[in-house]
N, C-alpha and C positions, 0 to 999 in steps of 0.2 A: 170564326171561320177563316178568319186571311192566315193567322199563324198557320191552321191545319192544313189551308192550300197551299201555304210555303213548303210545308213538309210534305207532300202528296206530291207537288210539280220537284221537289228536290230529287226526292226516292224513284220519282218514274225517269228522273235524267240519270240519275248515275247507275240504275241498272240499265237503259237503252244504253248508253256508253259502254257498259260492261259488256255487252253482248256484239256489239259494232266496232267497237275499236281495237286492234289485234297486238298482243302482249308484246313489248319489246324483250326481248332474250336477254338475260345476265351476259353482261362485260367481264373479260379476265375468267370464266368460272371453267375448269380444266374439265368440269363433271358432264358441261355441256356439249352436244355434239354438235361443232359448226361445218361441219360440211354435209349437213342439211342438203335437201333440193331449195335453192330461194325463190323456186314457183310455187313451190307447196305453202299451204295454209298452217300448217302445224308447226310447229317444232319439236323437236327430239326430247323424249326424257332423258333426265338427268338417270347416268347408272349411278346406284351407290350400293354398297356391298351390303353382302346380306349380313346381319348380328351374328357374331362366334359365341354360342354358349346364350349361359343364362344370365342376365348385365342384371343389377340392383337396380332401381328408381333411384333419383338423385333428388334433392333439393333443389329449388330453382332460386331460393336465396341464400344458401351458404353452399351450393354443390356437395354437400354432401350426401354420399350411402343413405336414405331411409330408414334401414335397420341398423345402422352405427348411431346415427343421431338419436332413434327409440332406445338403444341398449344402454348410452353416456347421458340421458336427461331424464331415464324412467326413475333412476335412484333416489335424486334430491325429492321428485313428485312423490313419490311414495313414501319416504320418511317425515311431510310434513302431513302429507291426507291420512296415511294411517292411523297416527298418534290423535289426529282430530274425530274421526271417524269413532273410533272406539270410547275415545274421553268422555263426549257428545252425548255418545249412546248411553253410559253406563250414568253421567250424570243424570240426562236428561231423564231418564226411567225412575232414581229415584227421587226427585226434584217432582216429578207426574204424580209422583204416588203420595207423595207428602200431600199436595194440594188437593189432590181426591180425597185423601180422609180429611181438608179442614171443606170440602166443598160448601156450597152455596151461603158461607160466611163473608166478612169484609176481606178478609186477609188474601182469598181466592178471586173475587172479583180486582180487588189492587193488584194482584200477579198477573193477571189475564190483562188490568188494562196495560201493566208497563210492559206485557210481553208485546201487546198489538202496536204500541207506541217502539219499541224496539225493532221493530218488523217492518216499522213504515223507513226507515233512516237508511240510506243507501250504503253499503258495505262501502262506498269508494272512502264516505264521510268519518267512516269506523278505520280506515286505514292510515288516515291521513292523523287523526285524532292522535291516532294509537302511536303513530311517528312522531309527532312534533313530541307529547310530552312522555312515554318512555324512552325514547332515542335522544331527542333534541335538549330536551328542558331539564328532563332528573336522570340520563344517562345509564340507565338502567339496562337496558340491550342495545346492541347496536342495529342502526337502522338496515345498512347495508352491507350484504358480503355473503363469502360462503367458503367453505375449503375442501380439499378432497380426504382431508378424517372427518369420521362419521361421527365418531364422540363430541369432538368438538365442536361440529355443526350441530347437533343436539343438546350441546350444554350450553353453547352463544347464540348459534345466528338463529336457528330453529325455535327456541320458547316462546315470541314475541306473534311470528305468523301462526303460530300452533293454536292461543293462549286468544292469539283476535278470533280465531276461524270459530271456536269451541263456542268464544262468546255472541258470535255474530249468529251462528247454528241452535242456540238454545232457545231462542223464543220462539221458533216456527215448531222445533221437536217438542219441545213444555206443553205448549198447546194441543198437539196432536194425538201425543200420549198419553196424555190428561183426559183426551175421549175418550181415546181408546179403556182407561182405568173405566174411566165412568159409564161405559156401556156393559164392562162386565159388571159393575158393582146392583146395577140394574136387573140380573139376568136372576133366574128361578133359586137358580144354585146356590145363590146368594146368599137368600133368604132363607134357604132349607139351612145353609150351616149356621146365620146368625138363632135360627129357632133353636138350634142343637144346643146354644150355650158358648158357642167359640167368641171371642173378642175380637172388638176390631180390627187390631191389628194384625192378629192370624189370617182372619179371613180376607187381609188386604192381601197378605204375604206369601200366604200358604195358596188360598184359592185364585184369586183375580188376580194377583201378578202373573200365574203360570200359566193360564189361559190369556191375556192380555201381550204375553211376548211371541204368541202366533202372527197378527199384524204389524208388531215394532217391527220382527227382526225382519216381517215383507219389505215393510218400510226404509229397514235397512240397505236393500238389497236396491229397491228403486233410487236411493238416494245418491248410491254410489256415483254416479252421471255427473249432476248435482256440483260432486263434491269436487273432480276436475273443474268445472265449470269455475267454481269459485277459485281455483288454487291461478287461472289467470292473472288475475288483478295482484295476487299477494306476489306471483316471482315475478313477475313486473315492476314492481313499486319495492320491495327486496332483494331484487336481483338474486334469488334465485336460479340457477341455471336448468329450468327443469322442462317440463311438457308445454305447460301455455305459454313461455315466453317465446317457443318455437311455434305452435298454431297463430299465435299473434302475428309472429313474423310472415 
């Protein structure tokens, strides 16, 4: 209780002062008008002229334009999320579908548990790993940098964020897809084309994958968020010149 009353007697003093004690007027300020009445209780507003036209939002930490800074960091964002986004997906689907047909074997529980044990390890740990020894230790990409060709940000700097993101993304998509297979493999439909004579594999291929990419590509579409989210940490720690190193800032 004495802390709370410190902070109850604080807040009731400096709002009483706020309301009793009368604001001293800006020195030097050309905007204000001193030749006031100095009986009066008030002071003069400050004129300031009205806005000409239609002014951009600026940046409060580099001053810049809003839509110049969107239009010069959307590029690099998008050439590392894309290439992952789509990699991710096409992997991840058929990586799902392998394991649904070995389902409730040794080989599917071991992929489920190192996918749950992959899922638990923080992206920051997957960044850091993936720097000391492709960058630092076997030299194999470079850690930092970026240039304004697109090819060769794609053939250098970009592989490495691409190549973690894909990997850091497939044990949450494995898993989920991997239901998604096994809820259709479950379904009537199923069963009427295994009766019919079709093989496994058709009816993985033919039947349950093309009903099963109804909720992927939802999934798809939710994930997008997601996938800025994560591109944070990478052009940060890659110097990236892209979208989250500016929300960061």
């Amino acid at each position: 209780m004495g802390y709370f009353g410190f902070e109850v007697a604080t807040g009731f003093t400096c709002t009483w002062r706020s309301f009793t004690e009368k604001p001293e007027p800006p020195k030097n300020d050309p905007k204000v008008d001193t030749k006031a009445d100095p009986k009066s209780d008030t002071q003069a507003a400050p004129k300031v002229a009205p806005p000409s036209g239609c002014q951009a939002v600026r940046s409060w930490a580099t001053n810049e334009e809003v839509p110049k800074i969107l239009a010069t960091r959307i590029g690099p964002t998008l050439s590392i999320m894309i290439p992952v986004l789509v990699l991710e997906t096409i992997i991840a689907i058929f990586l799902a579908i392998g394991v649904a047909y070995v389902r409730g074997t040794l080989t599917d529980r071991m992929i489920m548990m190192i996918c749950t044990i992959a899922m638990s390890i923080s992206f920051l740990v997957y960044i850091i790993v993936a720097q000391y020894y492709f960058g630092f230790k076997w030299g194999v990409f470079p850690v930092q940098g970026w240039s304004d060709n697109f090819w060769k940000n794609m053939a250098t700097y970009a592989p490495l964020p691409i190549l973690l993101a894909i990997f850091v993304g497939l044990a949450p998509a494995l898993r989920l897809y991997r239901s998604f297979f096994l809820d259709e493999i479950n379904s009537d439909y199923v069963r009427t084309a295994r009766a019919k004579g079709l093989s496994e594999n058709k009816v993985l291929l033919k039947h349950v994958m093309r009903n099963a990419m109804i909720p992927i590509i939802t999934n798809v579409g939710i994930a997008i968020p997601s996938l800025f989210v994560g591109s944070f940490l990478l052009e940060s720690f890659f110097s990236i010149p892209g979208l989250g190193r500016e929300i960061l800032v």
